[in-house]
C-alpha positions as CSV (number, residue, x, y, z in Angstrom):
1,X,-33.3,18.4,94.7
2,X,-32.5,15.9,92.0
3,X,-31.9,15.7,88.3
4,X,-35.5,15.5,86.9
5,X,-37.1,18.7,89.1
6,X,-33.9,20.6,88.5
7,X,-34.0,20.3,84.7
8,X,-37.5,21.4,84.8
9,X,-36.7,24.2,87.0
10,X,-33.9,25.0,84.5
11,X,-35.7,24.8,81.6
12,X,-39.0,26.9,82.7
13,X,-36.6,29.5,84.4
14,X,-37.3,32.8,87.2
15,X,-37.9,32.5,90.6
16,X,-42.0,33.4,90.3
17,X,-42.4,30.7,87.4
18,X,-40.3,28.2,89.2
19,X,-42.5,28.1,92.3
20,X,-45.5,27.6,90.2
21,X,-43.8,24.7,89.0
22,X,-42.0,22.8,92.0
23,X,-44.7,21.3,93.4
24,X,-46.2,19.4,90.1
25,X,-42.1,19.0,89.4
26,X,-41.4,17.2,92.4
27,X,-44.5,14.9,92.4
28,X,-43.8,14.1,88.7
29,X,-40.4,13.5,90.0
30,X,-41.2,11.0,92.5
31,X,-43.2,9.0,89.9
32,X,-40.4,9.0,87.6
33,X,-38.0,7.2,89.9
34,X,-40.6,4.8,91.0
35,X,-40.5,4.1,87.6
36,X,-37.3,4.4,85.7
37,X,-35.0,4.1,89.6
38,X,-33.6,-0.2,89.3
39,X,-30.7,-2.2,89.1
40,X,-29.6,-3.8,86.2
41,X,-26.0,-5.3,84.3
42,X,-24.1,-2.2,83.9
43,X,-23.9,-2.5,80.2
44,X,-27.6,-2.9,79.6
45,X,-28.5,0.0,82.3
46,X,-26.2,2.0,80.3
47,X,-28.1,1.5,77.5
48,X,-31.0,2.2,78.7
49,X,-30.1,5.2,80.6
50,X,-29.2,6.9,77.3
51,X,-32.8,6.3,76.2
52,X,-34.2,7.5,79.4
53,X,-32.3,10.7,78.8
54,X,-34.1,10.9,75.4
55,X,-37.0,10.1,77.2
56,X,-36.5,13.1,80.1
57,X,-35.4,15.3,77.6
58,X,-38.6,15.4,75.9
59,X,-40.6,15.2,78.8
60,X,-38.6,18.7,80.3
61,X,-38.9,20.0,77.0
62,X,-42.8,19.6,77.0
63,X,-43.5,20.7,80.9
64,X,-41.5,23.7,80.6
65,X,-43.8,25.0,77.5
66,X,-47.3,24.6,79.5
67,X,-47.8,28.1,80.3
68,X,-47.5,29.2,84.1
69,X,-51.5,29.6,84.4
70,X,-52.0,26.2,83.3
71,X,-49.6,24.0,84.9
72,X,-51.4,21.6,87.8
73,X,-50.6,18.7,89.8
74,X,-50.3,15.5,87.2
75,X,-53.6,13.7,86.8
76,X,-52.1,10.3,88.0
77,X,-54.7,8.7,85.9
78,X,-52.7,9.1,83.0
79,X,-49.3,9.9,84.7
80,X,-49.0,6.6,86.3
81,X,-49.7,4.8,83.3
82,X,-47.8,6.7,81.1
83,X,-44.6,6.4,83.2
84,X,-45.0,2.5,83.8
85,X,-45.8,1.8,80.1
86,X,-43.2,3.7,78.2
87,X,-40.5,1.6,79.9
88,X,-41.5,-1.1,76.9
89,X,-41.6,1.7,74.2
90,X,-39.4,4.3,74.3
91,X,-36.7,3.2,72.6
92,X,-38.4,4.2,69.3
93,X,-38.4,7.9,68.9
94,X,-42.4,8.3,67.7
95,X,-43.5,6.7,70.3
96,X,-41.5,8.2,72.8
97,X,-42.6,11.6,71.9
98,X,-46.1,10.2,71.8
99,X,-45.6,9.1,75.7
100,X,-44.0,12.2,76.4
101,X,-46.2,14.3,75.2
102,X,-48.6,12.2,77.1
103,X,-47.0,13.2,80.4
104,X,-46.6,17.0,79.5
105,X,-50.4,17.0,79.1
106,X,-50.9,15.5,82.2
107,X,-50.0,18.5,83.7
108,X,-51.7,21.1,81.7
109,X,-55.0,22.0,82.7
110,X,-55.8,23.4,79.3
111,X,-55.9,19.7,77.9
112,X,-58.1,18.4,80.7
113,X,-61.1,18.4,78.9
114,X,-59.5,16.1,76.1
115,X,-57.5,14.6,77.9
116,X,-58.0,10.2,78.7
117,X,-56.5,7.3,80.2
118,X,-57.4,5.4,77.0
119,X,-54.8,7.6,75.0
120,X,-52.1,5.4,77.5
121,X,-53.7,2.2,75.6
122,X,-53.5,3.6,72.7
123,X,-50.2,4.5,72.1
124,X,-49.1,1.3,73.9
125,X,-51.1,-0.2,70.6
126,X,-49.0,1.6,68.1
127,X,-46.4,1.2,66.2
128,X,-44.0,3.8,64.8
129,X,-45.6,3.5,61.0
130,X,-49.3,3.7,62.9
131,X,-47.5,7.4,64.3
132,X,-46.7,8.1,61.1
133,X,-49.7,7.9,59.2
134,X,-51.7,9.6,61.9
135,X,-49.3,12.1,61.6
136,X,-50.0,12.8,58.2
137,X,-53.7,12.5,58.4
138,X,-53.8,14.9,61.2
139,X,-51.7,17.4,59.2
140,X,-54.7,17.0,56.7
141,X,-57.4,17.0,59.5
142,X,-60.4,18.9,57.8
143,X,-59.7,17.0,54.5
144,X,-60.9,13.8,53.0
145,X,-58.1,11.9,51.5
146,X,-58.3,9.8,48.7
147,X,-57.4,5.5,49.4
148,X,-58.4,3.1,46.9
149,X,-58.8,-0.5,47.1
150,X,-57.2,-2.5,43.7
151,X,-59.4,-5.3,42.3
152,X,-59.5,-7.5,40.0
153,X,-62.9,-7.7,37.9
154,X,-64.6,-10.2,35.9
155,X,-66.0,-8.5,32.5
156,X,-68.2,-11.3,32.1
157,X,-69.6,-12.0,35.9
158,X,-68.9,-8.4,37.1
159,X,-67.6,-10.3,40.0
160,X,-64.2,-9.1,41.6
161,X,-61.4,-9.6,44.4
162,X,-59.6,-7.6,45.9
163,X,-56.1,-7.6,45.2
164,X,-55.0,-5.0,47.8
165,X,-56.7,-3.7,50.4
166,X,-56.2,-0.3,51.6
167,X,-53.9,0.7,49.2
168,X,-52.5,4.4,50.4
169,X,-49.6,6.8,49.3
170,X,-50.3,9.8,51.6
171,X,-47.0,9.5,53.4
172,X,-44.8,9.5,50.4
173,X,-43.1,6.7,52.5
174,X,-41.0,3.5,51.3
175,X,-42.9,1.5,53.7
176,X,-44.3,-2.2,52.1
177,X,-48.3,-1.1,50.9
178,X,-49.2,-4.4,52.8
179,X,-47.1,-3.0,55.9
180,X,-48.9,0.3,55.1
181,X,-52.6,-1.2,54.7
182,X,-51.8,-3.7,58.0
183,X,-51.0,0.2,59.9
184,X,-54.5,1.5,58.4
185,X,-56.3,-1.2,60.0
186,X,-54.9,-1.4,63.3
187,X,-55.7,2.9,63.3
188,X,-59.2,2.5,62.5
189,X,-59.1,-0.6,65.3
190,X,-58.4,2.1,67.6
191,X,-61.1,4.5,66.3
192,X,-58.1,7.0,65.0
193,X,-59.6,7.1,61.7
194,X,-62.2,6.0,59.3
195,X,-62.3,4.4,55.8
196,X,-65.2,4.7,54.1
197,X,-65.2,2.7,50.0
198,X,-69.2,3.4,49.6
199,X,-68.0,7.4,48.6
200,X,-65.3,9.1,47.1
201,X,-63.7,12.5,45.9
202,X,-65.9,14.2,42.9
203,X,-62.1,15.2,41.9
204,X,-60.8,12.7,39.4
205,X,-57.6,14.3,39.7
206,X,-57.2,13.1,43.4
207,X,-56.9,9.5,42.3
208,X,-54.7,9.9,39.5
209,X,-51.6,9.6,41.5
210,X,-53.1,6.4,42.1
211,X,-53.7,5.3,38.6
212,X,-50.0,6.2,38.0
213,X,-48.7,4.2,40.4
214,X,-45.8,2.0,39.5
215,X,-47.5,-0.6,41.5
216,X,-50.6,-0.3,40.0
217,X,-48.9,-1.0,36.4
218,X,-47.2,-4.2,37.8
219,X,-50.7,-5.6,38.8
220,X,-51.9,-4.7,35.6
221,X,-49.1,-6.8,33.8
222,X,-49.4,-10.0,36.2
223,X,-53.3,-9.9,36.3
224,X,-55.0,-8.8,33.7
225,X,-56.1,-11.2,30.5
226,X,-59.4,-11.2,27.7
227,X,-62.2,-11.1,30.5
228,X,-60.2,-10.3,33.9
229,X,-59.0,-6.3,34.5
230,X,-57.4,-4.8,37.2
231,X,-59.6,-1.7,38.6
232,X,-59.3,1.0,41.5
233,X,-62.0,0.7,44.2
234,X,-62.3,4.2,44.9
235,X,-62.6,5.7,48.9
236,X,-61.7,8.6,51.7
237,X,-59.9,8.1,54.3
238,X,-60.1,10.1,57.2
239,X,-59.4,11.1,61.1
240,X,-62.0,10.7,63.6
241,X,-63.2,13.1,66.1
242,X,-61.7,11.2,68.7
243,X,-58.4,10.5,66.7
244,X,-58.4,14.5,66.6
245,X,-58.6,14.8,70.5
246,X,-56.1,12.2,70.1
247,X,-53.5,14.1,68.3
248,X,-54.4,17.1,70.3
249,X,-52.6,15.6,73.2
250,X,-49.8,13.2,71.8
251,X,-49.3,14.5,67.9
């Protein structure tokens, strides 16, 4: 028995619990070195051994929690292209967990219902800041966060441009607001979330952050004149249904 079954076996522990679990363990097994087992310079494999470990580390970790009722063969729908895809990813840590969390679920019959093969092209889609933000705007699922768009306004026209699109500080993050708004689009591109500008929070208070914003003062100072004034473009941002389901399996 080799490394990857035995560590499951290890992890979920007893005799009873491990027999529930050898057969999914071994075919999960098989796919893993069809995968992961090549050649390669011995300084580069070494390399990427130590992130494969990461990588089966997280995966054991998630198997052995699916409870013994619920643990199934893996749906090879997503297995397969979980395991052949991650090979390009996993050596940044969110998406790794996202891919391993992908595999765990595989196996669960509880997530079955929620579970796609689209999730596989999804995460391959992402970035680590995209993991991030969905992150945080899963932890907030149920609530409509403020976003705001800055604009620059014409007193005389009424006619404006945007300055910055998409401009959000959920995350408390020092990532680049362009970086940050760039993110934004690519999760709604994946139907993940939704930003919506035609409505916004009845709470003034939820934008003052906003109107605070060092940033916001510095496009004051460099834009604003006698007939031009720099404005927030008020709007929610939320996570969709399916970005829910998402998060249900890989968050």
């Amino acid at each position: 028995m080799n490394d990857l079954v035995n560590s499951i076996l290890t992890a979920t522990g007893g005799a009873a619990i491990n027999s529930v679990f050898k057969g999914p363990a071994e075919t999960l097994n098989q796919w893993w070195y069809y995968n992961f087992g090549y050649r390669m310079d011995i300084k580069f494999r070494q390399k990427k051994k130590e992130v494969e470990n990461l990588f089966l580390e997280n995966v054991v970790s998630e198997v052995s929690n699916i409870p013994e009722d619920c643990i199934q063969e893996p749906k090879m729908s997503v297995l397969g292209p979980a395991l052949e895809a991650s090979k390009y990813y996993i050596d940044d840590e969110e998406l790794r967990l996202l891919f391993s969390k992908l595999v765990g679920a595989s196996m669960d019959i509880s997530k079955n219902d929620i579970l796609q093969p689209a999730f596989v092209e999804i995460v391959k889609q992402m970035t680590p800041i995209d993991a991030r933000n969905l992150i945080n705007l899963y932890e907030t699922q149920g609530k409509e966060n403020p976003i705001v768009c800055i604009i620059l306004k014409n007193s005389v026209t009424n006619n404006f441009k945007n300055i910055l699109d998409h401009f959000y500080i959920g995350d408390n993050s020092n990532t680049s607001h362009l970086r940050m708004a760039s993110s934004l689009i690519n999760l709604v591109r994946l139907g993940l979330i939704e930003i919506n500008y035609d409505v916004f929070l009845s709470d003034e208070k939820a934008y003052l952050p906003y109107e605070n914003h060092p940033v916001v003062a510095k496009l004051k100072i460099d834009y604003s004149s006698d007939l031009d004034s720099v404005e927030l473009k008020k709007g929610l941002i939320k996570i969709t249904g399916f970005g829910i389901d998402f998060c249900k399996i890989c968050i």
